[in-house]
C-alpha positions in Angstrom: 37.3 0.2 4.5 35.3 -2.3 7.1 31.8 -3.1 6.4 29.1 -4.9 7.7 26.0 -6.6 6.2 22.3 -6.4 7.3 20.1 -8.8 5.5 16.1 -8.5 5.9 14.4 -11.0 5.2 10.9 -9.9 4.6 7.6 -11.7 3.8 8.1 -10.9 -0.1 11.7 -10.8 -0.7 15.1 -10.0 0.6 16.9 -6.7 1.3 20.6 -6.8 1.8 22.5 -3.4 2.4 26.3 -3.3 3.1 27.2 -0.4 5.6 30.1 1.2 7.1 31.2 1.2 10.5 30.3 4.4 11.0 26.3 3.4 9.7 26.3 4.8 6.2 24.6 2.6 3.3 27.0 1.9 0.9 24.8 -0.2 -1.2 21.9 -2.7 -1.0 20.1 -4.8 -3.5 16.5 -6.4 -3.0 15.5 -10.0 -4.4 11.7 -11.4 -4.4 10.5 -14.7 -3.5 7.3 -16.3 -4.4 4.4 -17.1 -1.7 1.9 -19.6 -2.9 -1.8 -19.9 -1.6 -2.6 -23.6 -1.8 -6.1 -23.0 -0.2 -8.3 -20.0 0.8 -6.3 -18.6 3.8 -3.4 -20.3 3.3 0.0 -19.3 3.0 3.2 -21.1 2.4 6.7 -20.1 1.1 9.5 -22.4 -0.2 12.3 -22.4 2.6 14.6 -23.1 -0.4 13.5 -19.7 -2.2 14.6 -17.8 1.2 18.1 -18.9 0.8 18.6 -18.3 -3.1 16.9 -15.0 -2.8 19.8 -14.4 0.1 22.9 -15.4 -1.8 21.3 -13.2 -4.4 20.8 -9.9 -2.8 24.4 -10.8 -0.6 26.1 -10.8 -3.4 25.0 -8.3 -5.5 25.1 -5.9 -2.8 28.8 -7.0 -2.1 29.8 -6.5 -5.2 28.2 -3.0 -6.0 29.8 -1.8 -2.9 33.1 -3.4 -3.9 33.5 -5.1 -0.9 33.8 -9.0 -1.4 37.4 -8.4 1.2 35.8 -6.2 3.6 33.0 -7.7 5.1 33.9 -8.5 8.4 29.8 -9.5 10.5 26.9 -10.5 9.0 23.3 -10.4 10.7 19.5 -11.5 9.4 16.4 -9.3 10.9 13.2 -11.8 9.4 9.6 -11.6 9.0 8.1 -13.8 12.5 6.3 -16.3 13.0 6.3 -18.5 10.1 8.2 -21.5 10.5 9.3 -24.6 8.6 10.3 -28.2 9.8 13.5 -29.3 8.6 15.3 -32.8 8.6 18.2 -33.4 9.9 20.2 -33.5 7.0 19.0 -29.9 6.5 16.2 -30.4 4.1 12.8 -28.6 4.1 10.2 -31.2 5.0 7.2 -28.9 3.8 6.8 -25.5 2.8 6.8 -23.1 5.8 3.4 -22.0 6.6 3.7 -18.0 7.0 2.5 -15.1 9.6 -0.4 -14.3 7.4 -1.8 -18.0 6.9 -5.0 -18.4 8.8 -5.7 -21.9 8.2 -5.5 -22.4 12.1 -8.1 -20.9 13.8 -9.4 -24.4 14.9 -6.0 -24.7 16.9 -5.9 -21.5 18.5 -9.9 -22.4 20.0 -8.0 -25.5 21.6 -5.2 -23.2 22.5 -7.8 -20.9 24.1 -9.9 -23.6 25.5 -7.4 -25.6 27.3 -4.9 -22.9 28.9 -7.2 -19.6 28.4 -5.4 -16.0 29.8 -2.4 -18.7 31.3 -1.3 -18.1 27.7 -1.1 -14.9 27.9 0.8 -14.1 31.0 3.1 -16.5 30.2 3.9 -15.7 26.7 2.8 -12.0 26.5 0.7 -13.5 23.5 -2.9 -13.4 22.6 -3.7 -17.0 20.8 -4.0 -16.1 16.9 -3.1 -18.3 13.6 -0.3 -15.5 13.5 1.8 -17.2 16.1 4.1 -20.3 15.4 2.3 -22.8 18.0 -0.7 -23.3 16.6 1.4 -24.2 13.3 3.1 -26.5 15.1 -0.2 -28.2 16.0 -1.4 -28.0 13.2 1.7 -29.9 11.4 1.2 -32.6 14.9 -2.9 -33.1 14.1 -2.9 -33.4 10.1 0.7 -34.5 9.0 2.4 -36.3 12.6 5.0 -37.7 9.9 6.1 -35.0 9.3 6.9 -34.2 12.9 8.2 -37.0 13.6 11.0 -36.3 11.0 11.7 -33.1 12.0 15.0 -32.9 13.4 14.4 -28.3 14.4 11.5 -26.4 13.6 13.1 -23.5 12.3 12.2 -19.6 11.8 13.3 -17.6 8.9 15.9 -16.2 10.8 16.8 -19.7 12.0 16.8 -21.4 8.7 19.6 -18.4 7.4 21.3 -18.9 10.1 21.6 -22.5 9.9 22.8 -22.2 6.1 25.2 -19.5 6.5 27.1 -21.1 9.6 25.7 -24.8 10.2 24.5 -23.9 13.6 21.2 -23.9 15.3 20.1 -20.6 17.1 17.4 -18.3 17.5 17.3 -15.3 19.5 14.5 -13.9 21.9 12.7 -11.4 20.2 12.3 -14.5 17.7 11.6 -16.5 19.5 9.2 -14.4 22.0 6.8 -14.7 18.6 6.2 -18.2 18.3 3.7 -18.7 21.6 6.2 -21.3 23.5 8.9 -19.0 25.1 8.2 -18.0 28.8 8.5 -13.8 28.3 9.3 -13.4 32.3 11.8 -16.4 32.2 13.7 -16.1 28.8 13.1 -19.4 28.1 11.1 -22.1 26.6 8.6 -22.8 28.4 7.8 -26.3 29.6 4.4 -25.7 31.0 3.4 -25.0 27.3 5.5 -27.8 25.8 4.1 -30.2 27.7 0.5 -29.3 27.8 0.6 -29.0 24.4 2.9 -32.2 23.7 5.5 -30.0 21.6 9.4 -31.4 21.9 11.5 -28.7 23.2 14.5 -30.4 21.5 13.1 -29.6 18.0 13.6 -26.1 18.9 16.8 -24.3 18.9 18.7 -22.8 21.3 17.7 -19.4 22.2 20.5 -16.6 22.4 21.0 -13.0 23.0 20.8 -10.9 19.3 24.0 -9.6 18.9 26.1 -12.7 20.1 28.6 -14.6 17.6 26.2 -17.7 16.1 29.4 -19.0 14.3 32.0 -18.0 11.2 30.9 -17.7 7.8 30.7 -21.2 6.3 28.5 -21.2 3.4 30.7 -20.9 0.0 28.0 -19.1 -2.0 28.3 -16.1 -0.3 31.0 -14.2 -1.9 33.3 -12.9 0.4 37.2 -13.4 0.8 37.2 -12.0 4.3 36.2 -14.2 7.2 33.4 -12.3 8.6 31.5 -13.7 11.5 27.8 -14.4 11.3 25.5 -12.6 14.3 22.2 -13.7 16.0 19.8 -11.6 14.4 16.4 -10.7 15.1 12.6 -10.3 14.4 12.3 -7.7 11.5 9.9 -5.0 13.8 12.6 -5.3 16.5 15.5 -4.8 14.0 13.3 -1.6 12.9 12.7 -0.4 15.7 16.4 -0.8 17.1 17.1 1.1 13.4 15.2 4.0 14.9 16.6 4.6 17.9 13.2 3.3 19.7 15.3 1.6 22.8 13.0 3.6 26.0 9.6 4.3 26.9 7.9 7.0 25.2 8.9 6.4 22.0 7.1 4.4 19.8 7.6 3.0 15.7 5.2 2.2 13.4 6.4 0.0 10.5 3.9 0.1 7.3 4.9 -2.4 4.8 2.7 -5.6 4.0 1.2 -4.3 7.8 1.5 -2.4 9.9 3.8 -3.3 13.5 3.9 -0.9 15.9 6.6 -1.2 18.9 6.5 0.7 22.3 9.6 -0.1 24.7 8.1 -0.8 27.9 9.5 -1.9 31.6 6.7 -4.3 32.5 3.4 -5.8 30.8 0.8 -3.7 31.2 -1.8 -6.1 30.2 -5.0 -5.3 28.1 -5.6 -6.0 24.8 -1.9 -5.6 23.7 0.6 -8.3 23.1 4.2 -8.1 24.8 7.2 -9.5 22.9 11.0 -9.4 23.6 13.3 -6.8 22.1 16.6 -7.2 20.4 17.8 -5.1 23.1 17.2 -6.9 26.9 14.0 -4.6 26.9 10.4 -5.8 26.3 7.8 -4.1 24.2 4.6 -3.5 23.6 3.3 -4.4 19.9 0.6 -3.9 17.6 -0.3 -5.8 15.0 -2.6 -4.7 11.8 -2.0 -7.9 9.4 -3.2 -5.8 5.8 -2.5 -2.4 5.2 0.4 -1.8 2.8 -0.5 -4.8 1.1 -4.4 -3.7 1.1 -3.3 -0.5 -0.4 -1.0 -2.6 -3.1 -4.3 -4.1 -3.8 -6.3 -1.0 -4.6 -3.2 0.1 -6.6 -3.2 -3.5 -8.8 -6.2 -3.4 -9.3 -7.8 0.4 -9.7 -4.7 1.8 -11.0 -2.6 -1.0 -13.0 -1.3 1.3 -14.7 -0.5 4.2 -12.9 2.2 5.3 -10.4 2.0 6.0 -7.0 2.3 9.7 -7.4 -1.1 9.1 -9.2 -2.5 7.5 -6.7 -1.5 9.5 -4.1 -2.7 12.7 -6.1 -5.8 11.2 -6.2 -6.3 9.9 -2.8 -5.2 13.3 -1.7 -8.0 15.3 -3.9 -10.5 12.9 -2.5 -10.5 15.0 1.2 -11.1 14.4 5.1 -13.6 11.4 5.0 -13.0 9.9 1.8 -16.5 11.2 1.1 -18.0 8.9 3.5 -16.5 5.8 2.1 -14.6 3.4 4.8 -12.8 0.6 4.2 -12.2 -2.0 7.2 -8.4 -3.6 7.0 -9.3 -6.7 8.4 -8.6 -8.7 4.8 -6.4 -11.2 7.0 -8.7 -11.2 10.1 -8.3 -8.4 12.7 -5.1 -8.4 14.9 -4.7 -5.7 17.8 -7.1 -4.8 19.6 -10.1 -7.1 18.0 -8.0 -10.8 18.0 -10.6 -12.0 15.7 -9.0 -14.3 13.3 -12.5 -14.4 11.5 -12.4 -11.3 10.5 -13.3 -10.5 6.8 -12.4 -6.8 5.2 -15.6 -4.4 4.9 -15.4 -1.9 1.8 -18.5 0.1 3.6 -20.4 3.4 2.0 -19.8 2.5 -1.6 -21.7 4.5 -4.3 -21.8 4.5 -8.2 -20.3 8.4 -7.1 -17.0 7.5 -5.8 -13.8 7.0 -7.4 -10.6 5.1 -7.5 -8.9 7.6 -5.4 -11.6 7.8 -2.7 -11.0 3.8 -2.3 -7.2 4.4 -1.9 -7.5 7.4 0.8 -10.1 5.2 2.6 -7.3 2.4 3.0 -4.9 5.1 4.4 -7.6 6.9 6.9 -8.2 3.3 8.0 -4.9 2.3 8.7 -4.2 5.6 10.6 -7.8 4.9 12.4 -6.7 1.6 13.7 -3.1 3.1 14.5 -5.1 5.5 16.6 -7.1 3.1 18.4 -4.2 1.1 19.9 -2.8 4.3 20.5 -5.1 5.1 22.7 -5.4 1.9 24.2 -1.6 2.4 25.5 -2.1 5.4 27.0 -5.0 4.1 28.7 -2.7 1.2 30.0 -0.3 4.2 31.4 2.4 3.2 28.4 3.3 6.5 27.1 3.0 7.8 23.6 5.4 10.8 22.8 5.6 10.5 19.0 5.7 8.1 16.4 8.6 7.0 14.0 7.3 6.3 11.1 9.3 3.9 8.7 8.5 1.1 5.9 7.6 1.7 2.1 4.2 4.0 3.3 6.5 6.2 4.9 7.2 7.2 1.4 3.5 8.7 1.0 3.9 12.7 2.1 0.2 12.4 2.5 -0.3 9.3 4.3 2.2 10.8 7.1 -0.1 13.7 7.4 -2.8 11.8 8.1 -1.0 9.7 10.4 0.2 12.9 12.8 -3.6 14.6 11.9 -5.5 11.3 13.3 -3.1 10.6 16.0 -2.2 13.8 16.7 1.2 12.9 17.4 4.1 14.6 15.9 5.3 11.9 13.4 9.0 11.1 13.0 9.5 10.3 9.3 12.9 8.3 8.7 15.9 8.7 7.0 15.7 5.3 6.1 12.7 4.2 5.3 13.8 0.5 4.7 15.4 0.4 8.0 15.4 -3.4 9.4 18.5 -4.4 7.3 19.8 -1.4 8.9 18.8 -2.8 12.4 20.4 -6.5 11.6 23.8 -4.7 10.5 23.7 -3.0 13.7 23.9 -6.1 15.5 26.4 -7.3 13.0 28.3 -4.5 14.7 28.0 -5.3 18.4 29.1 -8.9 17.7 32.7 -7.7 16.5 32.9 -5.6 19.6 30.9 -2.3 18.9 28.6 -0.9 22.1 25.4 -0.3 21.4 25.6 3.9 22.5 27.9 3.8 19.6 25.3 1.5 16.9 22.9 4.0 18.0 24.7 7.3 17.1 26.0 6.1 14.2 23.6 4.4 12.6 19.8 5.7 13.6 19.3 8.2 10.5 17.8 11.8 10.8 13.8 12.2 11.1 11.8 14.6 8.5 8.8 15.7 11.8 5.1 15.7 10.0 3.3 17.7 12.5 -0.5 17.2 13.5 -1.8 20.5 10.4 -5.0 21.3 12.7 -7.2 18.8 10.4 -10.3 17.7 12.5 -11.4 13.6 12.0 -13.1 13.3 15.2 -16.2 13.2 14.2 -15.4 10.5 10.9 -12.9 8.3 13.3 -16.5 8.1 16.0 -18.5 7.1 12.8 -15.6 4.3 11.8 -15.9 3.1 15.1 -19.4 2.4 15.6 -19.5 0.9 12.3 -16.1 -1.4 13.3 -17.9 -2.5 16.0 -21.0 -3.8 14.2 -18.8 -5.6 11.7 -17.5 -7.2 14.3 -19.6 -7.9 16.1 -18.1 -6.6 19.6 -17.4 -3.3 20.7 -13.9 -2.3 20.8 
């Protein structure tokens, strides 16, 4: 047999799966790494922690599927965004500040300020902590020594890359994340660089996901093959690729520690959107919502410790339309697409000695699907059309969150096969770079859909109430 191997490297931990060549999972394994939260609105990761997490979940999943002589590509799909300077003999200067860290919102007003909607159509970007620039200037203002140093400023997909091969790469959908690539151009762009005073040379060299990035070289991966190592890509681009989302019309929605949604489109369409490069030579449309499987990880932590989530689903489902007039705002990391207000706080709004544990956890979902909804319908009212949704990540699992998905939407909703499906995407790039054409990656490996249909359930009238209460919290109307 011939396998490849797709790692994800996700915000909490790593998921490795070793597949056939004909796309089945053969077997995976799934490592955690710890974040730390130095400072209200901070948050860091250990670079280090990436890469032992990595060799883990490699190996273990090599060795279940008994393959340590048959791997023959490798490829890395990563959580965006967060980025970490490293020296040039390789070593972490700091912990890597992450996606979700908000601690530069006084960066992104001088972002604003000095290049306003420039940034934009450049970049496809809307100025936000979430992007990698204003880490970078953050790093230049309050630790320039540290810059100095730094030999490549280096994504999670960059950093594996670099210690499985010794090479430098990143790849477009990557690096169409961190606000300094030119969308239109493919390139860096030197307009931002040098307004901004950033040194193109401490970033690598962008190439195509998919392409070779060098052999296997590290020794702690353990394989007796030679497999090559492929660009990989950003995690929601991997996902997407996973499930079959390559043309207009079709659209994922990822729900893990977020929720990502991704629409293939053939131009920017402007708006409130942000626009982002594909792993495919596509661009997309994306959506952001920063805390939704991680709010609703929350509400199970803390309401039901000691529970499953068969209980709380039970519960959330006997709580009915409306969760009894209790709404819950997700904006517990400020409020990404439409809003872009990084000062965002989350709203638990209606709240009465009456309700219950599982009225809080259907609120999250109804939320989540609200907000889904509303960029929804600000596609459609840029002309990007909205066919169905593919719904994948670990809320997929929720029967009755994927109801109320297709009921507020009122989209059919494609449930996958696969519900952890980004390792899937990176092994399908694995695949092209030994040769494979993507017509084949995509009928062998995007997995069959379960379709939840829209069941006739009526939330018009609580989705207009959640909106004119959103906009008060937020003090702008959306």
């Amino acid at each position: 047999m011939s396998y490849v191997l797709g790692i994800d490297a996700g915000t909490t931990g790593i998921r490795a799966g070793v597949y056939s060549l004909d796309g089945k999972l053969v077997a995976q394994s799934y490592t955690e790494f710890p974040s730390y939260y130095p400072n209200p609105g901070w948050v860091e990761q250990n670079a280090e922690d990436w890469w032992k997490s990595v060799v883990k979940a490699c190996n273990s999943a090599i060795k279940l599927a008994n393959a340590e002589n048959d791997i023959y590509a490798i490829s890395v799909a990563n959580q965006r965004e967060t980025i970490v300077p490293i020296s040039k003999s390789g070593t972490p200067l700091t912990r890597a500040i992450v996606w979700q860290d908000r601690r530069t919102v006084e960066e992104v007003k001088r972002i604003k300020s000095i290049m306003g909607e420039e940034i934009f159509k450049l970049t496809g970007l809307k100025p936000d902590p979430y992007f990698s620039l204003p880490k970078i200037l953050w790093w230049m203002k309050n630790y320039p020594n540290v810059v100095e140093k730094t030999w490549k400023f280096m994504l999670v997909h960059d950093y594996i890359i670099y210690r499985l091969t010794g090479n430098t790469f990143t790849d477009f959908s990557n690096a169409s994340r961190t606000m300094l690539m030119d969308l239109r151009k493919r390139e860096w762009s030197d307009k931002i660089a040098e307004t901004f005073g950033v040194d193109l040379d401490k970033l690598p060299e962008i190439k195509n996901s998919g392409e070779i990035a060098g052999d296997l070289r590290s020794r702690e991966i353990e394989v007796r093959s030679r497999p090559v190592v492929a660009i990989g890509g950003g995690d929601q681009q991997c996902s997407a690729l996973a499930q079959g989302v390559v043309e207009e019309g079709k659209i994922k929605s990822t729900t893990g520690t977020g929720t990502f949604m991704i629409a293939p489109v053939e131009k920017m369409h402007g708006g409130d959107l942000i626009y982002s490069a594909h792993v495919v030579p596509k661009v997309v449309a994306e959506v952001s919502i920063f805390t939704t499987g991680s709010l609703l990880e929350w509400v199970k932590r803390n309401f039901f410790p000691n529970d499953s989530y068969e209980v709380l689903n039970a519960e959330a489902k006997a709580s009915g339309v409306g969760a009894r007039g209790l709404m819950i705002f997700p904006f517990f990391s400020g409020a990404g697409c439409p809003h872009w207000n990084p000062e965002a706080k989350g709203s638990i709004y209606g709240l009465t000695l009456g309700h219950s544990r599982g009225d809080i956890a259907r609120a999250v979902m109804e939320s989540v699907a609200f907000e889904v909804k509303t960029n929804i319908e600000l596609m459609e009212s840029l002309g990007i059309k909205v066919n169905e949704l593919r719904l994948d990540g670990g809320a997929a699992r929720s029967q009755l969150w994927n109801q109320i998905f297709a009921d507020v939407t009122k989209k059919p909703c494609l449930v996958s096969g696969d519900v952890e499906a980004t390792a899937r995407g990176a092994a399908m790039l694995a695949c092209l770079s030994i040769g494979f054409s993507l017509k084949y990656v995509l009928e062998k490996f995007v997995p069959e859909f379960t379709t939840v249909l829209p069941s006739g359930i009526e939330y018009g009238e609580v989705y207009e109430r959640y909106k004119k209460i959103r906009e008060i919290l937020l003090g702008v109307k959306s």
